[in-house]
Every structure is written in structure tokens, then in C-alpha cells.
C-alpha angles and dihedrals in degrees: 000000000000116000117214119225109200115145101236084051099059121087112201123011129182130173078261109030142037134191109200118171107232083196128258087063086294105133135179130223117196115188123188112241131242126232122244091010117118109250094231088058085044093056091045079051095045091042095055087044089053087047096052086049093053098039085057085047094058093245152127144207119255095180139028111274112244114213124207125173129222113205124206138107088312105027124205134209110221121209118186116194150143128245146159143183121291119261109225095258089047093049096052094046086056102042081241109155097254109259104249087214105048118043132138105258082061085059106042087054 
């Protein structure tokens, strides 16, 4: 799998991190790595940074994140996942702001 990484596709982009869909609700979460910090402690961090992204977009995992790294002068820690929008029960179980577009009477319809 070979993210692109054309600007108008990414969703949320930060000097450190960056969302980008891979289509199919697979995305991909690249987050620049620190200096002097053991990786397995930088992917623990990069996975609570990608949790608190997804929990202020209204959605949930629906795999487990892989993680890959790319070395080079500014290293980047890789997570492949899928996700996809909150349903309303979901989203209330996780504190998550109901998603305006995807709630259950929708579904239900």
C-alpha cells in the first residue's frame, strides 16, 4: 500500500503530524519522531496522539494501527489503520461530539 501524499487529499496536518485517507476508510498517520526517545515509547506516544485526533473527528478504530518507521534526517513514524465515523451510541460511550452526518436515525432510514 502506497499513500499518497497529495495535499487536497490529507485531513489534518500539523508541523509534527499528518492524517492522510488511503481510501476504503484505511488511513494513514504519519508522526515526526523525537530524538533520544526509545521508538517503542514514540509509537505509545504516536498512538495516543492519533487517538486524541480521532476522538475530535467523531471516529473509531476498526483495526489495530501498524506502525512502520522511515529513517532519514527527520524520521517518521507511519500508522496504518482503518476508521470510520461514530455511530451515535459509540459516540456517546466515548464522550466522543455526536457527527452531524452519521447518526443512527440516518441509518435506521
Amino acid at each position: 500500500m502506497t499513500p499518497s501524499t497529495s495535499p487536497e487529499r490529507t485531513l489534518v496536518k500539523t508541523p509534527l503530524t499528518m492524517l492522510t485517507p488511503l481510501g476504503r476508510g484505511e488511513y494513514v498517520f504519519r508522526w515526526q519522531m523525537l530524538a533520544a526517545v526509545p521508538v517503542v515509547h514514540q509509537k505509545c506516544e504516536a498512538v495516543a496522539d492519533l487517538m486524541d485526533l480521532l476522538r475530535t473527528l467523531g471516529m473509531v478504530l476498526t483495526s489495530e494501527p501498524r506502525a512502520t518507521v522511515k529513517h532519514g534526517i527527520m524520521p517518521v513514524l507511519a500508522l496504518e489503520f482503518r476508521a470510520r465515523y461514530a455511530d451515535d451510541h459509540e459516540a456517546q460511550a466515548l464522550q466522543h461530539p455526536t457527527h452531524p452526518h452519521h447518526n443512527d436515525q440516518e441509518v435506521a432510514a
